[in-house]
Backbone bond lengths (Angstrom), bond angles and torsions (degrees), N, CA, C in turn:
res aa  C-N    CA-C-N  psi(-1)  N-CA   C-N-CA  omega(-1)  CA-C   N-CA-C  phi
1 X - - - 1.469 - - 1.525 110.97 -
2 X 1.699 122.60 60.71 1.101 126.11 -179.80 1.721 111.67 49.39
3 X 0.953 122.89 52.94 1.569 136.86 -176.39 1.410 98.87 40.92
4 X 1.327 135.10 46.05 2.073 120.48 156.93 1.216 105.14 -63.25
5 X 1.591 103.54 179.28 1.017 101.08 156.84 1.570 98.02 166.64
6 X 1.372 128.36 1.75 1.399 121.66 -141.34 1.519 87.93 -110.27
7 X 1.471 134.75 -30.96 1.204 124.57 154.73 1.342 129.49 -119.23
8 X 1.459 103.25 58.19 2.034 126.11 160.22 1.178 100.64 -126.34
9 X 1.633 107.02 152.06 1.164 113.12 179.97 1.517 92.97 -140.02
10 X 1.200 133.10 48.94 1.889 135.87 177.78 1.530 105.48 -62.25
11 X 1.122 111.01 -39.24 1.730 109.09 178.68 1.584 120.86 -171.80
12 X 1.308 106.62 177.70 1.612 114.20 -142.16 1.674 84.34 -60.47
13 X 1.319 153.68 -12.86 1.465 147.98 173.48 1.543 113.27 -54.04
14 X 1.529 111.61 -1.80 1.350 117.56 -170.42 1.966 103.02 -75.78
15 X 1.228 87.79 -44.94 2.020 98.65 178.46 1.796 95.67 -32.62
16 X 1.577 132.46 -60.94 1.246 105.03 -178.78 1.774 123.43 -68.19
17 X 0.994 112.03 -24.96 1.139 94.99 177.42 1.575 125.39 -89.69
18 X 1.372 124.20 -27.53 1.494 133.09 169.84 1.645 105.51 -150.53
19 X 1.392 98.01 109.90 1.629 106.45 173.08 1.979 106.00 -40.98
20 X 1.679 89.95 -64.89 1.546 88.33 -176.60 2.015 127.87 -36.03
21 X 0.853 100.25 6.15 1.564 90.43 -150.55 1.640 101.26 -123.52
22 X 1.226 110.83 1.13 1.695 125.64 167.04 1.376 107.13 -68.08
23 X 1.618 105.21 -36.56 1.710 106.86 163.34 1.539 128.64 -25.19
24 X 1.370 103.51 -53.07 1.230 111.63 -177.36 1.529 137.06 -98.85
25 X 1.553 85.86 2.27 1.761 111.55 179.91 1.987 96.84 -65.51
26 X 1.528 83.35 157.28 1.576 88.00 157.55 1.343 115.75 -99.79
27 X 1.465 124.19 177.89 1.536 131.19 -144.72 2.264 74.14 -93.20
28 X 1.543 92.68 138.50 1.675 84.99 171.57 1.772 93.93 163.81
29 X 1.091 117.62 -174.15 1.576 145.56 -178.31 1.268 120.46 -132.29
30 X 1.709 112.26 123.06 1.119 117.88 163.82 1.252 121.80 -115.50
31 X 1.619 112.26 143.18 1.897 110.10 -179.74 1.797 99.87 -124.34
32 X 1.374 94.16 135.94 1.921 90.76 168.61 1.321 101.19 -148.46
33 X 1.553 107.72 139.54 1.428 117.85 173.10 1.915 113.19 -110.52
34 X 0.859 114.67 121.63 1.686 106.52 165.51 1.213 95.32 -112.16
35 X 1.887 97.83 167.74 1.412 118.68 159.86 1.812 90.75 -142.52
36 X 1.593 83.57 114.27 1.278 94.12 -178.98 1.625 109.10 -96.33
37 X 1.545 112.13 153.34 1.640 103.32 165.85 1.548 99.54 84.94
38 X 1.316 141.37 31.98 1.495 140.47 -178.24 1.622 98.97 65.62
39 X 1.661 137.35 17.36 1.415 132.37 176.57 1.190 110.39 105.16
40 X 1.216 114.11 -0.14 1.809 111.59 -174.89 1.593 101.18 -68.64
41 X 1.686 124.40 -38.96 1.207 115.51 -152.51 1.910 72.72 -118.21
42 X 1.456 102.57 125.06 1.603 99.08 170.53 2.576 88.79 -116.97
43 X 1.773 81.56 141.70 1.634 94.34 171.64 1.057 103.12 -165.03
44 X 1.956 86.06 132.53 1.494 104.61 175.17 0.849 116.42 -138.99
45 X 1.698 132.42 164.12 1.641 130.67 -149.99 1.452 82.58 -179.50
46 X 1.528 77.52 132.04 1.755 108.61 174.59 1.902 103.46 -125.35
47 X 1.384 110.98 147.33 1.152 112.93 161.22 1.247 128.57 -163.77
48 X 0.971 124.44 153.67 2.137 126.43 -158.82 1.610 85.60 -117.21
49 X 1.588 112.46 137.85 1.242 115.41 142.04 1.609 115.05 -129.35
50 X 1.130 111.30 147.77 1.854 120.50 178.16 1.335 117.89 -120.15
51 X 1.519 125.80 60.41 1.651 125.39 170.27 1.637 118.66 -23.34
52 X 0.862 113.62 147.58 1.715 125.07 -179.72 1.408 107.41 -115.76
53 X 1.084 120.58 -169.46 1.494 127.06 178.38 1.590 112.61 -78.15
54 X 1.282 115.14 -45.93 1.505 104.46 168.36 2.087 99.64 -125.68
55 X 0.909 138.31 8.64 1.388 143.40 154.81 1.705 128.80 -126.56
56 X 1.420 96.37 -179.45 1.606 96.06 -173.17 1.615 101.90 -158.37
57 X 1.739 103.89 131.91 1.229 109.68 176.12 1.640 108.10 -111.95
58 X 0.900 103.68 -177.73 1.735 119.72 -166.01 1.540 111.05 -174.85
59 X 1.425 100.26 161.09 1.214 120.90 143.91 1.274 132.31 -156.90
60 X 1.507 137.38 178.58 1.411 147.68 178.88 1.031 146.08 -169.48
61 X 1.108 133.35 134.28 1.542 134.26 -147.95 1.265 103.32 -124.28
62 X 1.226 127.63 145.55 1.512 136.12 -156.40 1.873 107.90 -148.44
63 X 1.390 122.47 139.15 1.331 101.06 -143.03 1.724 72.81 -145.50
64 X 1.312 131.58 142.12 1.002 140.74 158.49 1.854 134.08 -134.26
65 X 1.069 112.87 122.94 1.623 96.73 -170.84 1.217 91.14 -158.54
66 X 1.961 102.10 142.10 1.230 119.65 164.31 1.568 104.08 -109.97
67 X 1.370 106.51 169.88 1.358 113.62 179.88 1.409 134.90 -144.87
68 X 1.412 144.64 160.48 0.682 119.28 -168.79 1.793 152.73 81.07
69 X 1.456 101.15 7.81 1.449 133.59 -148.47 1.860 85.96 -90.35
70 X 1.392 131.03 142.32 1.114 144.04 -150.18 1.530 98.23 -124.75
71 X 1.143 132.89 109.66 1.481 116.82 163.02 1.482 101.02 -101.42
72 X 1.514 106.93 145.55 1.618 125.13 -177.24 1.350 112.32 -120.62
73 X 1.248 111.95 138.11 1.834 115.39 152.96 1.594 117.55 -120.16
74 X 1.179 106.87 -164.49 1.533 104.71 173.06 1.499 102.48 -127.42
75 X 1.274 114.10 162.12 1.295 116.34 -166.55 1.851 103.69 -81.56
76 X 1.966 117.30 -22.97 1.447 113.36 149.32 1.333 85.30 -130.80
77 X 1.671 71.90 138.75 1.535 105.04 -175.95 1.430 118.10 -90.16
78 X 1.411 110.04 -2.88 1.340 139.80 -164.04 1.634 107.22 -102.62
79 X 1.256 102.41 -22.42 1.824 104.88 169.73 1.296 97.39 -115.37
80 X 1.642 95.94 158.31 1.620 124.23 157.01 1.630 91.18 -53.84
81 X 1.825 103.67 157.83 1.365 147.52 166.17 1.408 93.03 -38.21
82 X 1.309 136.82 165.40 1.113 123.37 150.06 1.703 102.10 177.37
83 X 1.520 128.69 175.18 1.453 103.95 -178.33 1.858 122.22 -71.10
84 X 1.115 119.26 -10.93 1.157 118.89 -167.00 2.297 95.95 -104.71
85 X 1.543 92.03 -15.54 1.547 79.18 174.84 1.924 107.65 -126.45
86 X 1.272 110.43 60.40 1.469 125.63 166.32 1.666 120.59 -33.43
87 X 1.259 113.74 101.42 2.070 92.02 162.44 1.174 119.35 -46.99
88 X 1.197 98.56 153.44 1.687 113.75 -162.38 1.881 100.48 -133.87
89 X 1.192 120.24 118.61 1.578 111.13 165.78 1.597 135.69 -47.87
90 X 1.096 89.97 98.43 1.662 98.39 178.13 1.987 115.06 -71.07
91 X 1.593 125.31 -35.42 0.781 106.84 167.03 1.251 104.87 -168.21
92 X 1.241 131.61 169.45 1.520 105.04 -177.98 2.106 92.01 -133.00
93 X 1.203 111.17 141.59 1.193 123.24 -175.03 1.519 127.39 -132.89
94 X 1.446 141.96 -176.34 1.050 118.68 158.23 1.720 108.07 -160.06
95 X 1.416 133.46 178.91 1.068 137.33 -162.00 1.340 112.54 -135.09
96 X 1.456 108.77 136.06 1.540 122.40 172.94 1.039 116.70 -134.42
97 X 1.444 98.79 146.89 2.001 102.77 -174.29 1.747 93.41 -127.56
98 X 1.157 115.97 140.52 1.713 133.48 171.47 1.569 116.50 -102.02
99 X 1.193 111.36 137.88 1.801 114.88 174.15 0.949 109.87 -125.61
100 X 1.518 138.67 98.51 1.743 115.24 149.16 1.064 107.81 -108.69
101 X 1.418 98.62 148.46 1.186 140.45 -173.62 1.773 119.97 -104.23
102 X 1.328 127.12 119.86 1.456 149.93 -147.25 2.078 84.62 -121.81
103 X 1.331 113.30 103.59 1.182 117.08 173.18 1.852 125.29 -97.43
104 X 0.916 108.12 152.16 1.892 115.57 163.67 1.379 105.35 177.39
105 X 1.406 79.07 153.98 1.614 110.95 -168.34 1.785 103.25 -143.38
106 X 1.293 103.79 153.93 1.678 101.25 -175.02 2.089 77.67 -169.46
107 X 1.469 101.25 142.66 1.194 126.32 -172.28 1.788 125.91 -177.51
108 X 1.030 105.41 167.25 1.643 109.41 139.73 1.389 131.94 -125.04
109 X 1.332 120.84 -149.43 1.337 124.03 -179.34 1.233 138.37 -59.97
110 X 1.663 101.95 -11.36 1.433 110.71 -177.78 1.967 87.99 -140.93
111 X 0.889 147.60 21.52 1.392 125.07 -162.64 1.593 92.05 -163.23
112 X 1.591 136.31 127.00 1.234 109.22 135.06 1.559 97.57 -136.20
113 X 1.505 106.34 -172.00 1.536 125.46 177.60 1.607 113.94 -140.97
114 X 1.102 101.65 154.36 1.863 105.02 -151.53 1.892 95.66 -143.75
115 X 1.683 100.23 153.48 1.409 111.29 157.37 0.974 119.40 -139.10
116 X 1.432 142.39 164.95 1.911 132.31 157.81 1.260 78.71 -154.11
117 X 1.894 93.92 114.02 1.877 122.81 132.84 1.107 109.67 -59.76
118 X 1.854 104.42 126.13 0.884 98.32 -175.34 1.629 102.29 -133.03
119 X 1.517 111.72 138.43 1.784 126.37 174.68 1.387 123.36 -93.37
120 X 1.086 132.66 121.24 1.416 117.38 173.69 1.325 96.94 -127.73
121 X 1.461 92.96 161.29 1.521 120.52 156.08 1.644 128.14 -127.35
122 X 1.591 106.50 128.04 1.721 104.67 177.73 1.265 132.07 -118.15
123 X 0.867 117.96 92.77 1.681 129.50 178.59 1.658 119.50 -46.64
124 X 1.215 151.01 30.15 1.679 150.84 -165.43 1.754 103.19 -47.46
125 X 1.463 100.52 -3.93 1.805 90.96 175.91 2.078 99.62 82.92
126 X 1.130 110.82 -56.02 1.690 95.40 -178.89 2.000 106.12 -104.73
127 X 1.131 89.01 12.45 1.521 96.33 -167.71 1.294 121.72 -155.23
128 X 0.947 153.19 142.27 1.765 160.37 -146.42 1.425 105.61 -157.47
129 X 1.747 110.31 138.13 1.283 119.24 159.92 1.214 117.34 -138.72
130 X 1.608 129.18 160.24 0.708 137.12 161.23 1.760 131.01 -117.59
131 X 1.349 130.87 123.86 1.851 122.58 179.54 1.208 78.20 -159.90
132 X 1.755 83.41 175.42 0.864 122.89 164.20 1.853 137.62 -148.01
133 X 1.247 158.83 -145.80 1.017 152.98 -160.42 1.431 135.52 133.06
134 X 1.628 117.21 178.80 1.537 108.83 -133.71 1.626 93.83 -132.49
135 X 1.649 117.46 111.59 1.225 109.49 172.31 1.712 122.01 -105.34
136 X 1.574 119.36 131.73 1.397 109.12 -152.85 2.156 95.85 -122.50
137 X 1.370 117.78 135.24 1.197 129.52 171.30 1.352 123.07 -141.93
138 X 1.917 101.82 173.39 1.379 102.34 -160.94 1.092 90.34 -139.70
139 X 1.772 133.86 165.09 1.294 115.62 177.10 1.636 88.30 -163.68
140 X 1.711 115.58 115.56 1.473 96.67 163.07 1.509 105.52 -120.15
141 X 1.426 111.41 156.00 1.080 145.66 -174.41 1.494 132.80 -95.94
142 X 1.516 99.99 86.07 1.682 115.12 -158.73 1.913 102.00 -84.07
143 X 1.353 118.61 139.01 1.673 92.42 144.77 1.349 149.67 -16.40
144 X 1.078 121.60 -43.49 1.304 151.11 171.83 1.486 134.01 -137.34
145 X 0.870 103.81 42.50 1.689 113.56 -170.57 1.412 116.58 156.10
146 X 1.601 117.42 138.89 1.012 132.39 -158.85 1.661 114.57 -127.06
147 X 1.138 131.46 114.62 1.356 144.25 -154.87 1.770 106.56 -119.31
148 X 1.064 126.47 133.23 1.261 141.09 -164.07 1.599 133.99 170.08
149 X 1.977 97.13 128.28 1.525 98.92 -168.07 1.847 94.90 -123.92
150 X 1.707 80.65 170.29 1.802 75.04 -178.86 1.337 90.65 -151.38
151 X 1.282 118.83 132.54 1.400 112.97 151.57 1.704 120.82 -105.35
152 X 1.491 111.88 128.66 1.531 131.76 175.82 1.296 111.62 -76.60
153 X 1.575 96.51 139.60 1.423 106.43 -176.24 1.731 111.77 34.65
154 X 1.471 120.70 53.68 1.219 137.83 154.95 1.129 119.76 -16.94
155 X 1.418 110.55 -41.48 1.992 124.28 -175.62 1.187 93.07 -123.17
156 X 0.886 110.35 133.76 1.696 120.86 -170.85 1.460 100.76 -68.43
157 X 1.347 121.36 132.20 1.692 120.53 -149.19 1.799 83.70 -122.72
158 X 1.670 97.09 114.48 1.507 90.70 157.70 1.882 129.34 -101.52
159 X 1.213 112.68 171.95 1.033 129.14 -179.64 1.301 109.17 -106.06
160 X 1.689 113.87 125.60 1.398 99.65 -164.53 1.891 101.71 -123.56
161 X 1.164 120.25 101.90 1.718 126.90 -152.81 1.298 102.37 -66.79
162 X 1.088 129.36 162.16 1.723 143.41 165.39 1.408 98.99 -66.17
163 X 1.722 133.44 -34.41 1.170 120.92 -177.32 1.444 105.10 -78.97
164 X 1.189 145.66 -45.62 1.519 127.14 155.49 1.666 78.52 161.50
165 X 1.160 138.72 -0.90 1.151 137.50 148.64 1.745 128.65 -43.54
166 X 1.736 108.72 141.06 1.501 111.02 -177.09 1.390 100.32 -106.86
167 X 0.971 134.92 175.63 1.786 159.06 143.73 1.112 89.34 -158.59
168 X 1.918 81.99 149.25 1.524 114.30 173.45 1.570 101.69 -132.61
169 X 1.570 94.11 142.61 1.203 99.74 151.83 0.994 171.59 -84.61
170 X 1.574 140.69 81.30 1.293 124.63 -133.72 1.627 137.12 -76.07
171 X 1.448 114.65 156.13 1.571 102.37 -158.94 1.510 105.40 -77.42
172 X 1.406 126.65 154.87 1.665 155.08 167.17 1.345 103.54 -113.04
173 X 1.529 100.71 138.23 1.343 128.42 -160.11 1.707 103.24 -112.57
174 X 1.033 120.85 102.20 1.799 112.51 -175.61 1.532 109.50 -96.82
175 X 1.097 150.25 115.78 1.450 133.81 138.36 1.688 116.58 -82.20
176 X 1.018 112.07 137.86 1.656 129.62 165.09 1.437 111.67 -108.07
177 X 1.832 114.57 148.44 0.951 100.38 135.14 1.971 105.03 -156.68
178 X 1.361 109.54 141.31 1.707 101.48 168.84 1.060 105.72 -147.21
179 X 1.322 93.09 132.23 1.468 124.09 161.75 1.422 131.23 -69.00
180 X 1.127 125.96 116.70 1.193 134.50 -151.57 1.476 96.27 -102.86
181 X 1.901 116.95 144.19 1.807 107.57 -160.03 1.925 69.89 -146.59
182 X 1.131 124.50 111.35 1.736 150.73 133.44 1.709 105.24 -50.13
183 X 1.324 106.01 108.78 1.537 124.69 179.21 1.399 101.19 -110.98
184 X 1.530 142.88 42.95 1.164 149.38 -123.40 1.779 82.70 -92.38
185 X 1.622 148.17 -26.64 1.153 124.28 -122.05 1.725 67.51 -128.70
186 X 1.435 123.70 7.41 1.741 112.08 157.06 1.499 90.15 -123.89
187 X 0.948 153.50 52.34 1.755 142.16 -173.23 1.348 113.98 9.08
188 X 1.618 104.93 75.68 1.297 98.87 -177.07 1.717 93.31 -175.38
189 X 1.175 104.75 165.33 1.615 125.56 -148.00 1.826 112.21 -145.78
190 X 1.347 116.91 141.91 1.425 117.19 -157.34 1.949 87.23 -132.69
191 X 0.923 118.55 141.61 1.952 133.79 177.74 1.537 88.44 -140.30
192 X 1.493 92.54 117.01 2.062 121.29 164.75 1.391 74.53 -72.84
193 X 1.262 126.56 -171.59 1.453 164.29 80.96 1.659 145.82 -104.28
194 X 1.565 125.67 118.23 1.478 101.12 178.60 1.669 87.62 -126.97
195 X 1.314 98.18 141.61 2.146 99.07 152.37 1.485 86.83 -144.94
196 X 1.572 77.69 146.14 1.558 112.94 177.54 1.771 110.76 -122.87
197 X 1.607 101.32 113.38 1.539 112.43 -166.95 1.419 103.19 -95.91
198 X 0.845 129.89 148.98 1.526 149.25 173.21 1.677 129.86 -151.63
199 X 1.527 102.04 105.21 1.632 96.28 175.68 1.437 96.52 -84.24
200 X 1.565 92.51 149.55 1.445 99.79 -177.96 1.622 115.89 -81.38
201 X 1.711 122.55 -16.04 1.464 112.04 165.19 1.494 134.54 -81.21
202 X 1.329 109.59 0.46 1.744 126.02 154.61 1.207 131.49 -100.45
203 X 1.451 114.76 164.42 1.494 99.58 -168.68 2.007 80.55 -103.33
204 X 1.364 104.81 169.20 1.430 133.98 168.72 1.788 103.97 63.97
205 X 1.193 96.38 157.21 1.975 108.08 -165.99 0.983 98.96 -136.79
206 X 1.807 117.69 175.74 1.336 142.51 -162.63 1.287 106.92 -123.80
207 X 1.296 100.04 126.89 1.851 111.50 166.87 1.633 126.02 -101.28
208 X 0.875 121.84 114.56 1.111 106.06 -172.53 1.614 102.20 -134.82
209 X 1.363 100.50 135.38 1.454 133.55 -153.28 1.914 105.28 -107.88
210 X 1.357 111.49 143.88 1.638 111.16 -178.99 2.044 96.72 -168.17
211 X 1.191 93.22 144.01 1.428 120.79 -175.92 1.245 106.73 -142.95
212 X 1.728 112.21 129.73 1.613 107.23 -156.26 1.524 79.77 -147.53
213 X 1.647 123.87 123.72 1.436 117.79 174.72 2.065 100.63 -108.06
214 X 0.913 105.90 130.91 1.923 117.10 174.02 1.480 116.59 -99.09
215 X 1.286 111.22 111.99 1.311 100.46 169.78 2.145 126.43 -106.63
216 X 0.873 129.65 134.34 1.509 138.94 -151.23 1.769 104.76 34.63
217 X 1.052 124.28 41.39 1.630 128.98 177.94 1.690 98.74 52.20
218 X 1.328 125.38 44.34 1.293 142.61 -175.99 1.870 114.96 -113.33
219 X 1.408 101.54 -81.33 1.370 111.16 -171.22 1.848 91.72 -120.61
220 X 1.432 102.06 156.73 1.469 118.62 -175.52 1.351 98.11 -158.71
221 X 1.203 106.72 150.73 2.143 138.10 171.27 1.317 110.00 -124.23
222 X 1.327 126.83 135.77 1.022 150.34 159.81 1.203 121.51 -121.79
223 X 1.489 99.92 159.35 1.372 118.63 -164.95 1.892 109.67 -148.20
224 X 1.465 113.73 156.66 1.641 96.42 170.27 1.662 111.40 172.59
225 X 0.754 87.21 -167.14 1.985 86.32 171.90 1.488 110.66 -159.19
226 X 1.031 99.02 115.40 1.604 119.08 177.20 1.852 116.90 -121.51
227 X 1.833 84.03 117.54 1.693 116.13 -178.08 1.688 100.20 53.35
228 X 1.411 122.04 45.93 1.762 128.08 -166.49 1.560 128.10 68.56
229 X 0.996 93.18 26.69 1.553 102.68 -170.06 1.616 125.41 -157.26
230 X 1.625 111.86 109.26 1.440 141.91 -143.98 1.749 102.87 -61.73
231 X 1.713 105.88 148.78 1.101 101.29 -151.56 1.549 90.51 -147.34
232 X 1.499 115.92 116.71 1.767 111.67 172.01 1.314 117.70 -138.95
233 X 1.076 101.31 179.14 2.011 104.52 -146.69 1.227 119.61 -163.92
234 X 1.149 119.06 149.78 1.701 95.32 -179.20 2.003 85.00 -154.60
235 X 1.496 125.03 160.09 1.270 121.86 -170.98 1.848 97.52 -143.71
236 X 1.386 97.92 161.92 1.611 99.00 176.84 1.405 105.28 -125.45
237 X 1.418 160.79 158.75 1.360 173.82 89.47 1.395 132.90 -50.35
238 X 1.407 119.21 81.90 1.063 91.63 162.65 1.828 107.11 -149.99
239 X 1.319 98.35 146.43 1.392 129.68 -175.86 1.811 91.36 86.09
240 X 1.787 96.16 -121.63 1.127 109.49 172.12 1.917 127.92 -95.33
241 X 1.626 84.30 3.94 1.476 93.00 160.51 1.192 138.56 -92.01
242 X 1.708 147.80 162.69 1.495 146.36 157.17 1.128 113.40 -131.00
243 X 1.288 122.81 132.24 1.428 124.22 143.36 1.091 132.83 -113.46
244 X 1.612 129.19 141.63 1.423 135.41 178.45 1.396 128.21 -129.89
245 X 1.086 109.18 -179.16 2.015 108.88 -177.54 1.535 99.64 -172.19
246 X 1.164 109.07 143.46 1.377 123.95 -168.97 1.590 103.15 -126.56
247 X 1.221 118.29 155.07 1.443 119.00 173.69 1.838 104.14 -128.84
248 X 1.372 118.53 132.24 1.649 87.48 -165.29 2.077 76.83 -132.60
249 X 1.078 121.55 103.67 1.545 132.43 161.35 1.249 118.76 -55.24
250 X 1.260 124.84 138.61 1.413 137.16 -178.82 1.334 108.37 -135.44
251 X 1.532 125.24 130.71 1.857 126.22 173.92 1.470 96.63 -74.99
252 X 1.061 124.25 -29.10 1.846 98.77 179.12 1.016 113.40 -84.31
253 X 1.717 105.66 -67.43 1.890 124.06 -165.58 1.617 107.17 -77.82
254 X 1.201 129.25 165.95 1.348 132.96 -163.34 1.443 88.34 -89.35
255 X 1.377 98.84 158.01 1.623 101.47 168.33 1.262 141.15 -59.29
256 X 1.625 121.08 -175.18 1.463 93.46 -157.92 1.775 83.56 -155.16
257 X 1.816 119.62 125.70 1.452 105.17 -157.96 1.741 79.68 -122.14
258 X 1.477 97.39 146.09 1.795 103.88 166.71 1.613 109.06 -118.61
259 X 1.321 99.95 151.01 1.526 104.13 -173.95 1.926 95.14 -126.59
260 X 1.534 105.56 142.59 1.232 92.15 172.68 1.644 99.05 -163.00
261 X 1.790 109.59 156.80 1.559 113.31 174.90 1.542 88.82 -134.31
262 X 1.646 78.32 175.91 1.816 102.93 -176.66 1.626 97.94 -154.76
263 X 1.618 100.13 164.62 1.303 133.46 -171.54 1.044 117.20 -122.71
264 X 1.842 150.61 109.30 1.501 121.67 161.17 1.914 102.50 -98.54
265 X 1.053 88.13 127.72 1.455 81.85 175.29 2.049 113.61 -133.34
């Protein structure tokens, strides 16, 4: 649904996009794999949430790796490229970065509020880091419509390098909101979506838009646009199972397809 997400809560995948909103998940497991970019960028993220009577814990792990990355020299290093001095592969390597995610949620029926500590680890192949950081949300719960903000990396989350170097990461500002439209007299159901992302050290943000039609809480299509660029989907339901797949198009980079299931248990 054009990457939303900041006010849905369909399943435990909600922890990345708004801590708050696991509140309202049911108790279950989600797994999704993409290969974004024709497979160059493969990511996957799993996460459990378990609601309580008036809270909800979770967690999730988030897995990222590219591959395949070529380092070159020249045979003189002392001249320009040229036909008699060709790069030559010196080694080929690749990089992974890890997220888990430490969830809660505490609410009621119309209101909750959410966090995920969060740890990472980054592998760059000549370089390693380690941080961590604090993601904070809100989520209220209309009849018909669903309202929700999140702020990322809340505490400014540094990165702390093997070379003795810091980076930090800076926080993004999400608002959501969708309106939910009950077509009860065909058994079937319509989800708006808009969130609007904003890091706060640039100027101008991203909207990204999704329209998802359900028919008997069975089969669903989606549709959307994420950061200008078209996004479709289609999902299956049944019992306590789902499956989905996303297609997310890009005018430069090749496309990029996600596959994902869930559990309520």
């Amino acid at each position: 649904m054009g990457g939303t997400g900041v006010a849905q809560y369909a399943n435990p995948s909600v922890i990345y996009f708004n801590p708050a909103g696991s509140y309202f998940t049911h108790r279950g497991i989600s797994l999704m794999h993409a290969e974004n970019f024709a497979g160059i960028v493969k990511n996957e993220f799993g996460s459990v949430t378990i609601p309580q009577k008036n809270m909800s814990l979770g967690v999730g792990i988030q897995y990222l790796s590219v591959g395949d990355i070529k380092f070159t020299s020249l045979y003189d290093t002392t001249d320009f490229p040229n036909s008699n001095n060709r790069p030559y592969v010196t080694d080929t390597v690749g990089t992974k970065d890890m997220v888990v995610y430490l969830n809660g949620a505490k609410g009621n029926d119309r209101v909750a509020f959410g966090a995920n500590v969060k740890v990472f680890y980054r592998n760059l192949s000549v370089i390693t880091g380690y941080g961590g950081g604090l993601d904070v949300g809100a989520v209220m719960n209309l009849d018909h419509l669903i309202v929700g903000i999140t702020l990322r990396d809340f505490v400014l989350s540094p990165i702390l390098w093997s070379n003795g170097t810091k980076e930090t990461i800076i926080t993004k500002v999400a608002f959501g909101v969708a309106p939910i439209i009950p077509l009860t007299t065909i058994n079937s159901g319509v989800v708006l979506a808009c969130d609007v992302v904003k890091p706060i050290d640039i100027e101008g943000f991203d909207v990204n838009l999704g329209f998802e039609y359900t028919y008997k809480d069975v089969i669903c299509g989606r549709i959307g646009i994420y950061r200008g660029n078209y996004t479709f989907g289609a999902g299956l339901q049944y019992r306590q199972f789902n499956v989905d797949y996303a297609l997310v198009t890009h005018s430069e980079l090749a496309n990029s397809n996600k596959i994902s299931a869930g559990y309520r248990f």
